[in-house]
N, C-alpha and C positions, 0 to 999 in steps of 0.2 A: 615871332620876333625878327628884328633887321638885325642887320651889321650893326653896331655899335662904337661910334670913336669920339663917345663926348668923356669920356674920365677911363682913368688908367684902373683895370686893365682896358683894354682893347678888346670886344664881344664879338667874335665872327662867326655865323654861323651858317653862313653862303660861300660855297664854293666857285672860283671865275680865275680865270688865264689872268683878270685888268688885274694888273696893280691895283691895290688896295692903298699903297703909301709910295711914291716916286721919289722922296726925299730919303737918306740914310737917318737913322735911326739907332738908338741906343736900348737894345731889347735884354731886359734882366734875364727873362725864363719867357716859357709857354708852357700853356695847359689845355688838355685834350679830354672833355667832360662831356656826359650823357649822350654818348655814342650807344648802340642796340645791343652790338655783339661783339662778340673776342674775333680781335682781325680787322675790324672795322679800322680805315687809314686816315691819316690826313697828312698832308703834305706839305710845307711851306719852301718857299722858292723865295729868290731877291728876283732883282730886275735883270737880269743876264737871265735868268733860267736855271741857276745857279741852288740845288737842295741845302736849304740853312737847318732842317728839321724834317725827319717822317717818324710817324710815331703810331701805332697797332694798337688799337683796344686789349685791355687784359682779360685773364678772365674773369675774373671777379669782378669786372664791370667799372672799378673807381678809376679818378682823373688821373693820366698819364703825363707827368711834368718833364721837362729838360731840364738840362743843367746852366748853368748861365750860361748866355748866349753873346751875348758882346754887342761890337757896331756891325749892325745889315745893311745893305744899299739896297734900299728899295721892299716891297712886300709883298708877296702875291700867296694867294692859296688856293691851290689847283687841284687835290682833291683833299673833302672832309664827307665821312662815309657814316651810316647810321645815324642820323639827324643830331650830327656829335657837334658840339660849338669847340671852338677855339680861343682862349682867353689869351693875351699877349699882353704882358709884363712889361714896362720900359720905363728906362732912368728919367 
């Protein structure tokens, strides 16, 4: 599977320093699904470099959510570990 940014949520399952979104954005939550193992990371950054989210595999394996997240400048995801995707909720 690619990156996906045709319908909300937002499917990332490619890790990359580029911004992914350069414009601010209105992000409800994120979700951190079908990673391998407990520990496995993923990271989300704005455009400064700025951590908006890191979030740990559990053990039990199921998706790891945030809490609402608000307005982010910009989007990047610098690491997603254990072929884990990143789903990205937004108003």
């Amino acid at each position: 599977m690619a990156n996906s940014f045709g319908s909300n949520p937002w499917v990332i399952d490619t890790a990359s320093a580029a911004l992914l979104c350069a414009t601010d954005i209105k992000v409800n939550h994120f979700e951190f699904a079908g990673y391998a193992s407990q520990g496995n990371q993923c990271l989300v950054q704005d455009r400064f470099g700025k951590t908006i989210w890191a979030a740990f595999g559990a053990a039990d394996l199921e998706e790891v959510r945030s809490g609402k997240v608000g307005e982010v400048y910009g989007l990047s995801v610098s690491t997603l570990q254990g072929a884990g995707v990143l789903r990205v909720y937004f108003d």
